[in-house]
N, CA, C and O atoms as a GROMACS GRO file, in nm:
protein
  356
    1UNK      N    1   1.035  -0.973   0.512
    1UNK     CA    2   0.895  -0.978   0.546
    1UNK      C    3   0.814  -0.926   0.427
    1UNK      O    4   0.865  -0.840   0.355
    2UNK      N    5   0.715  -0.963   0.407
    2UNK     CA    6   0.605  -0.927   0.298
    2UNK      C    7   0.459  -0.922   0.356
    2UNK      O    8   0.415  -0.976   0.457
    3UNK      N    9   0.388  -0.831   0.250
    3UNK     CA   10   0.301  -0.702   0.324
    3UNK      C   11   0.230  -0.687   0.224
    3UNK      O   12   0.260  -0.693   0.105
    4UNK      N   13   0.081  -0.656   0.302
    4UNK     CA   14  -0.032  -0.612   0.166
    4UNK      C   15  -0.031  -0.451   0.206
    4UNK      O   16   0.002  -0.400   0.313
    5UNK      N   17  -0.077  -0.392   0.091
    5UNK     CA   18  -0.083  -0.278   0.056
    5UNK      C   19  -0.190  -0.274   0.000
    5UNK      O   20  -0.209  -0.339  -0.103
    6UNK      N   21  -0.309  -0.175   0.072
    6UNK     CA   22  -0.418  -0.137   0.034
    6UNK      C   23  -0.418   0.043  -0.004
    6UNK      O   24  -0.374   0.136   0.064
    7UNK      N   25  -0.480   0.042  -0.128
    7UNK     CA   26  -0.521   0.225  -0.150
    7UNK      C   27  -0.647   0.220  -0.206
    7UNK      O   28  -0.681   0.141  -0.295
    8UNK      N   29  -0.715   0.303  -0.156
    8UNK     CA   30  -0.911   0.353  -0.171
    8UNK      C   31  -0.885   0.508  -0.140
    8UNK      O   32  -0.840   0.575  -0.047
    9UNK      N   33  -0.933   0.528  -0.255
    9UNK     CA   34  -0.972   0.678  -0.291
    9UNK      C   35  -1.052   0.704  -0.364
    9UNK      O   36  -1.081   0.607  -0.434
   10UNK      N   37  -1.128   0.823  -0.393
   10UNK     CA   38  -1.170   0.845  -0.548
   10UNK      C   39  -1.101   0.872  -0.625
   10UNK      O   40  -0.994   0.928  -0.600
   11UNK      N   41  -1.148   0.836  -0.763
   11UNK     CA   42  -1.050   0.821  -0.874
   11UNK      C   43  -0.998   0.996  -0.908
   11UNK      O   44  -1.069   1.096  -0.916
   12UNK      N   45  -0.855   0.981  -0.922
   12UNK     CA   46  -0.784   1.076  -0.951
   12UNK      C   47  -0.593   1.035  -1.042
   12UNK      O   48  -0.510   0.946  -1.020
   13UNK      N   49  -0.595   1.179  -1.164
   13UNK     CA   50  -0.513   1.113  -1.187
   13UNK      C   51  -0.403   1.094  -1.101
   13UNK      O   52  -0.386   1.179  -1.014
   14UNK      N   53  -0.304   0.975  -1.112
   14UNK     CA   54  -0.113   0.982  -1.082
   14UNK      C   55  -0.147   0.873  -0.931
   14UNK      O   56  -0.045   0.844  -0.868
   15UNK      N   57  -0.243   0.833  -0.892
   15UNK     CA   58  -0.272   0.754  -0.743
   15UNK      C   59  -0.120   0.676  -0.828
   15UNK      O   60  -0.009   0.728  -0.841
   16UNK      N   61  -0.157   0.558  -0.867
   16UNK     CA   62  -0.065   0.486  -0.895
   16UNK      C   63   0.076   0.504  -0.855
   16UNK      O   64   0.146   0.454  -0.767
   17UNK      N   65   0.104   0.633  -0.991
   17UNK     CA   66   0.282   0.683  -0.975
   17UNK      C   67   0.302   0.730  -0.814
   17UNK      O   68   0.414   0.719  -0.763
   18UNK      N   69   0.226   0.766  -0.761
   18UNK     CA   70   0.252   0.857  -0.629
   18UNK      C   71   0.267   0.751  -0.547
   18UNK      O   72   0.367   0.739  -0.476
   19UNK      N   73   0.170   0.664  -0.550
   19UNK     CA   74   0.224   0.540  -0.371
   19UNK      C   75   0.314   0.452  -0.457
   19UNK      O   76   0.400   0.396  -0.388
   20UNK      N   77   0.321   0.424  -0.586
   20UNK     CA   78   0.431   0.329  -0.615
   20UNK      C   79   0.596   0.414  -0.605
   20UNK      O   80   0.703   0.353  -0.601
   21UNK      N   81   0.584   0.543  -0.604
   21UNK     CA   82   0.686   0.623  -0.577
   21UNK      C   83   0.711   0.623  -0.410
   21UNK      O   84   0.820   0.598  -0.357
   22UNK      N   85   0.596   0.653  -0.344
   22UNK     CA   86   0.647   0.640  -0.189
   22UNK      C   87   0.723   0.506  -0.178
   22UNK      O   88   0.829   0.497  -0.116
   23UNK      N   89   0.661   0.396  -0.245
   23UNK     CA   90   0.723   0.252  -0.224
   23UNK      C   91   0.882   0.273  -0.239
   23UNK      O   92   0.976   0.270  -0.159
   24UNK      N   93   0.871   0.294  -0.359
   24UNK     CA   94   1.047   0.302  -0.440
   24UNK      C   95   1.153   0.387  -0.349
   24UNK      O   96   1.270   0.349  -0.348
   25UNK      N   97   1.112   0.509  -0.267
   25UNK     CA   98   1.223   0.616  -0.200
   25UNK      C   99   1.208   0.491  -0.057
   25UNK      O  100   1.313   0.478   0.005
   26UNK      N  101   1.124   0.431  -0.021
   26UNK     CA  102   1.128   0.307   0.101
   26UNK      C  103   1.192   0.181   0.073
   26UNK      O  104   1.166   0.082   0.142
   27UNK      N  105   1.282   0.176  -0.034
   27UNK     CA  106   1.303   0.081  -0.079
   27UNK      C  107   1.306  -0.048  -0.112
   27UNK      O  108   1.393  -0.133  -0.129
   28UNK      N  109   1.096  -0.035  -0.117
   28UNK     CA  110   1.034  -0.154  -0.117
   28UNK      C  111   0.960  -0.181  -0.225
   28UNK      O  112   0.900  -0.099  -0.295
   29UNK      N  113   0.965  -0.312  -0.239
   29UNK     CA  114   0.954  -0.390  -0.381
   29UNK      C  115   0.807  -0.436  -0.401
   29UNK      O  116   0.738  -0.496  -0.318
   30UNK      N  117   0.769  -0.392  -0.543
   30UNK     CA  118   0.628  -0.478  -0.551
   30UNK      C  119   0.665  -0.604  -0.629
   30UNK      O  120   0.732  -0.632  -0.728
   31UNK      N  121   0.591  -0.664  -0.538
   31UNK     CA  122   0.581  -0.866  -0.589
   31UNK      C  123   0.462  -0.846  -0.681
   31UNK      O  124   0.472  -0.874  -0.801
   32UNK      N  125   0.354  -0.800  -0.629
   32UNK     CA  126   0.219  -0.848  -0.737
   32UNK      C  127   0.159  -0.660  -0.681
   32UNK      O  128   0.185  -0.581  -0.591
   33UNK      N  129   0.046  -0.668  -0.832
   33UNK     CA  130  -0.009  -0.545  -0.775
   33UNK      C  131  -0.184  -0.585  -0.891
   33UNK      O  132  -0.215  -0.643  -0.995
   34UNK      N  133  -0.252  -0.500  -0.769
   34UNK     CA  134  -0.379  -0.537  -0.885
   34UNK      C  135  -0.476  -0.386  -0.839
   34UNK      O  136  -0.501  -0.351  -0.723
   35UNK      N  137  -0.507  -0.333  -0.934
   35UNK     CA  138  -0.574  -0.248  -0.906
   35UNK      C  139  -0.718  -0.230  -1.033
   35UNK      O  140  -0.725  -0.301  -1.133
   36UNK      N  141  -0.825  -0.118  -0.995
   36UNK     CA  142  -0.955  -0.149  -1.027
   36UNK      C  143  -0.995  -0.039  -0.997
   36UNK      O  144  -0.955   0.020  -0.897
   37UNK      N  145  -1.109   0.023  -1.105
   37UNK     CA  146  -1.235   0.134  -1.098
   37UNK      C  147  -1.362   0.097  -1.124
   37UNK      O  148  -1.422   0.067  -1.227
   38UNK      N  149  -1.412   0.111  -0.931
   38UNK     CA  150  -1.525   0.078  -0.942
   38UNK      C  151  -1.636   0.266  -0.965
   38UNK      O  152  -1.639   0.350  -0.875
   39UNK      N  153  -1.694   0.282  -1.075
   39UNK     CA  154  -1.695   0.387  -1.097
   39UNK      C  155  -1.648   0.501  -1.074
   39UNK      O  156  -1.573   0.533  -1.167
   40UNK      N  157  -1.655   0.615  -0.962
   40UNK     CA  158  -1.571   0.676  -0.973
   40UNK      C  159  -1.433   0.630  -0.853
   40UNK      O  160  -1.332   0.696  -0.833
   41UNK      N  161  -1.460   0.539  -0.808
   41UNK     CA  162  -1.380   0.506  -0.692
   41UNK      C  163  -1.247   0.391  -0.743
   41UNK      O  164  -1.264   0.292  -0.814
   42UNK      N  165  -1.130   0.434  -0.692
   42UNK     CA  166  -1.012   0.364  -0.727
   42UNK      C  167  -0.985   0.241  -0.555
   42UNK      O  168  -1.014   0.247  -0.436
   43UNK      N  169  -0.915   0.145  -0.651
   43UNK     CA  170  -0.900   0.052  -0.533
   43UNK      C  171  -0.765   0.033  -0.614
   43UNK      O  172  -0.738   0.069  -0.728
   44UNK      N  173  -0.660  -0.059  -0.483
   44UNK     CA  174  -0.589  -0.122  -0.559
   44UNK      C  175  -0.506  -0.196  -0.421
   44UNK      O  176  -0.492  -0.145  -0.310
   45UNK      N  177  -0.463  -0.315  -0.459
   45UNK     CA  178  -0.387  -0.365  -0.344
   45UNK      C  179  -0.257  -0.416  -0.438
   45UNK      O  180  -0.244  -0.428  -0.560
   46UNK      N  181  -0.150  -0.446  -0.300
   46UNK     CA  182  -0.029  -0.496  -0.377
   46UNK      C  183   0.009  -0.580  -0.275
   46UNK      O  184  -0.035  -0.578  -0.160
   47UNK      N  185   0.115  -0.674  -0.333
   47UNK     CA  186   0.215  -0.756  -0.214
   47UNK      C  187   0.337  -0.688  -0.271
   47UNK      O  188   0.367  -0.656  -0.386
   48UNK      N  189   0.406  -0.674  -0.140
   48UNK     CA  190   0.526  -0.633  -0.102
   48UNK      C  191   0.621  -0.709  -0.044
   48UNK      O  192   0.581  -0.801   0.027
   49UNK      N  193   0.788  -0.687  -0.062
   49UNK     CA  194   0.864  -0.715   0.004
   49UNK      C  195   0.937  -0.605   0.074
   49UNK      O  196   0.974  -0.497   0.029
   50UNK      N  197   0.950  -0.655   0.191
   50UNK     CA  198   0.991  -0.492   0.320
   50UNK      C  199   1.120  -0.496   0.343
   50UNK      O  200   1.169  -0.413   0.420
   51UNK      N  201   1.217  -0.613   0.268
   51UNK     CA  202   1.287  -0.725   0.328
   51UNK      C  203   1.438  -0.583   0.338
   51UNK      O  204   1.503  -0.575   0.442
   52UNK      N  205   1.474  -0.480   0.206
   52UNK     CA  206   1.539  -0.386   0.230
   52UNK      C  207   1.502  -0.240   0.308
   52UNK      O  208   1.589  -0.160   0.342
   53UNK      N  209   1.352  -0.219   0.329
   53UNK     CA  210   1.307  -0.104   0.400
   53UNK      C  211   1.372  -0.069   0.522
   53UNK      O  212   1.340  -0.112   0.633
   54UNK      N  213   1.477   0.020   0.494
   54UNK     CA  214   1.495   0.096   0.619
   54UNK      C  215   1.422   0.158   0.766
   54UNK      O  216   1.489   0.171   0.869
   55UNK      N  217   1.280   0.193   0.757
   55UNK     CA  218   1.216   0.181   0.862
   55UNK      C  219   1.114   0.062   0.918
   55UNK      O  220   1.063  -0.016   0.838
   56UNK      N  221   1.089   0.054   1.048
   56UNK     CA  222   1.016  -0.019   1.133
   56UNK      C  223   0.868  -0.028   1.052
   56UNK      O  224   0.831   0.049   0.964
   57UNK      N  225   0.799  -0.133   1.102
   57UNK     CA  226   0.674  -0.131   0.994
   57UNK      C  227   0.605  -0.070   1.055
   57UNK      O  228   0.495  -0.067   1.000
   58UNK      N  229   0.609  -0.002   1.167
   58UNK     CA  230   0.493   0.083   1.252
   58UNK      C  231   0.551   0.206   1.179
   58UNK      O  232   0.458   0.271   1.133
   59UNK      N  233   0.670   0.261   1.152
   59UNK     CA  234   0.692   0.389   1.124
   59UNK      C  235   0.630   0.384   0.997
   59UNK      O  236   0.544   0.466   0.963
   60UNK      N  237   0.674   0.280   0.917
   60UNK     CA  238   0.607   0.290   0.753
   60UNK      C  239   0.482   0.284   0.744
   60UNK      O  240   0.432   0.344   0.649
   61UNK      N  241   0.378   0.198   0.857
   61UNK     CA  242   0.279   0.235   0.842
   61UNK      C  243   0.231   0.393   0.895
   61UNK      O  244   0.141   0.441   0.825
   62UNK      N  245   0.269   0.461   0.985
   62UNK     CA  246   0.240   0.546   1.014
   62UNK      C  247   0.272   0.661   0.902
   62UNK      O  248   0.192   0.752   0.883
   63UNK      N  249   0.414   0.646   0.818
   63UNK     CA  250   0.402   0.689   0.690
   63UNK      C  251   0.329   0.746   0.588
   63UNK      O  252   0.308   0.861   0.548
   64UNK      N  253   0.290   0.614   0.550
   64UNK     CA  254   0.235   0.593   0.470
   64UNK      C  255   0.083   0.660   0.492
   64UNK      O  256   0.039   0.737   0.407
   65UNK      N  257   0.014   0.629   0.600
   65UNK     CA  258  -0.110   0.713   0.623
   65UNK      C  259  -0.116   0.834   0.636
   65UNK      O  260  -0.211   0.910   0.616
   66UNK      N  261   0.009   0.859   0.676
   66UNK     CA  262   0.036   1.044   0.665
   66UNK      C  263   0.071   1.092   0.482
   66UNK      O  264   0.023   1.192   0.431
   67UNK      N  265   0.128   1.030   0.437
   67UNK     CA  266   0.177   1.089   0.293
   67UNK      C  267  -0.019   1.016   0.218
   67UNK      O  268  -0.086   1.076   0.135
   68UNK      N  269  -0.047   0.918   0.266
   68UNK     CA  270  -0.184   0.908   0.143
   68UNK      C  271  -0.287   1.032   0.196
   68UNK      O  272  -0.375   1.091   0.133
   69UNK      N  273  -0.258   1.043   0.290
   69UNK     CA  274  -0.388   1.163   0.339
   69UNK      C  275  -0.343   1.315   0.314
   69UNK      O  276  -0.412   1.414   0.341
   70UNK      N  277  -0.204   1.316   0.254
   70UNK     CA  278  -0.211   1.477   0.160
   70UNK      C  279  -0.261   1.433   0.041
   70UNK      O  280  -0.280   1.523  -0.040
   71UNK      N  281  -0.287   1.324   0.006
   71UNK     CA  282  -0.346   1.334  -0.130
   71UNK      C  283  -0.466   1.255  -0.150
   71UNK      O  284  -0.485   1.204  -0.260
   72UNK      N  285  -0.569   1.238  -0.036
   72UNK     CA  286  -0.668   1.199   0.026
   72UNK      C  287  -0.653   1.079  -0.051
   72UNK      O  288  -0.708   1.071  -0.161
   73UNK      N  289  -0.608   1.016  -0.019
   73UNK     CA  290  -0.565   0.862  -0.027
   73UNK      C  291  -0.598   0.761   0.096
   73UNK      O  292  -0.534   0.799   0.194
   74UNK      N  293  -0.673   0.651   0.124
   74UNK     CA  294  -0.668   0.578   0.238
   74UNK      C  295  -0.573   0.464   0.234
   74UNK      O  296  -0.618   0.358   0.189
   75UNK      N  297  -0.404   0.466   0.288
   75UNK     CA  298  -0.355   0.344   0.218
   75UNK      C  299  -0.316   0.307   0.387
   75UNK      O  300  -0.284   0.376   0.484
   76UNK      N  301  -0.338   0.171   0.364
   76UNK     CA  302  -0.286   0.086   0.436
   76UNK      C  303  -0.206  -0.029   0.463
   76UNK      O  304  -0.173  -0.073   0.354
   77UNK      N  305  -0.159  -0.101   0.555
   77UNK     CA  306  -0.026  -0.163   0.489
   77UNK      C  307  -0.073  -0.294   0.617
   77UNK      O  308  -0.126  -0.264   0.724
   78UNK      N  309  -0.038  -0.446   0.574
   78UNK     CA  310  -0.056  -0.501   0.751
   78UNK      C  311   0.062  -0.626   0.654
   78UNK      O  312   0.099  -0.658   0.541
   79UNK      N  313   0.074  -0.649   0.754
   79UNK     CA  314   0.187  -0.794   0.764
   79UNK      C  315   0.098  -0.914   0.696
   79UNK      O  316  -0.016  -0.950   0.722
   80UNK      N  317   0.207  -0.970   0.583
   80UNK     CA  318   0.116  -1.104   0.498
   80UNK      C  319   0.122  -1.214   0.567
   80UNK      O  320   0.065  -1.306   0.508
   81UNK      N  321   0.166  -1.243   0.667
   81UNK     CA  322   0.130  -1.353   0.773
   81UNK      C  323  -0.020  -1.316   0.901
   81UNK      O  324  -0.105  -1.394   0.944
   82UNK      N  325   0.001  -1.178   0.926
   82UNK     CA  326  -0.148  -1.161   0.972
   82UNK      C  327  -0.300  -1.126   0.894
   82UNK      O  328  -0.408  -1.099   0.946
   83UNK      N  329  -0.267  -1.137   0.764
   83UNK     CA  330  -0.363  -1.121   0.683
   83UNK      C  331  -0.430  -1.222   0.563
   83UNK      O  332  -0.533  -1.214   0.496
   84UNK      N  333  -0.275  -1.360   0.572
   84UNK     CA  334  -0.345  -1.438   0.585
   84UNK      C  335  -0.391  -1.559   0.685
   84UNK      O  336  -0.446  -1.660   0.644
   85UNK      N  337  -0.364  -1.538   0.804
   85UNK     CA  338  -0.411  -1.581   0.903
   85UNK      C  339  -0.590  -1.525   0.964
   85UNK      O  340  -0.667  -1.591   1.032
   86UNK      N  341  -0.611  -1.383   0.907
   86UNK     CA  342  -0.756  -1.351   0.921
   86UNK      C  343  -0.833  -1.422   0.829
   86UNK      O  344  -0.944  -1.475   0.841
   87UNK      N  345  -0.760  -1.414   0.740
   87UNK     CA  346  -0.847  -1.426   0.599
   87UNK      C  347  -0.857  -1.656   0.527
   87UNK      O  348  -0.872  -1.706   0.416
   88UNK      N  349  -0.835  -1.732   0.706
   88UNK     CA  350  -0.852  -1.834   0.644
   88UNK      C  351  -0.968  -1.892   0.721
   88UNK      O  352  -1.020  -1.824   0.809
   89UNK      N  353  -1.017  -2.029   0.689
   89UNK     CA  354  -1.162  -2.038   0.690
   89UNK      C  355  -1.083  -2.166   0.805
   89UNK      O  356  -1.154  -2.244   0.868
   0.00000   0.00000   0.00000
């Protein structure tokens, strides 16, 4: 299965190394990644593959919102079949 990955924060250093590190100990793969500073504010999304992740995608999402919010991080994660199913015209 493959998955977008959203992070919004203000800009600070290591965002990057830190959720691409949560990725790596989940043993999930980035396909594409694009990230951006809109002045002081960091964005960045990625596609993922979940296809070796040991946990459920509710646990990883629940994860994941717990580990970005010690480092006031907003990351979020949704399934690439329901996101691009919102996102068509």
């Amino acid at each position: 299965m493959k998955a977008i990955v959203s992070v919004f924060a203000r800009d600070a250093k290591g965002i990057t190394a830190y959720v691409t590190a949560l990725l790596a100990e989940r043993e999930i793969n980035i396909l594409d990644i694009s990230q951006t500073l809109m002045q002081e504010y960091f964005a960045m999304i990625m596609l993922v593959d979940l296809a070796d992740c040991p946990l459920s995608f509710d646990q990883l999402a629940q994860e994941l919102k717990a580990k970005g919010a010690e480092r006031a991080l907003d990351i979020h994660i949704q399934r690439q079949d329901i996101f691009e199913a919102m996102h068509r015209i």
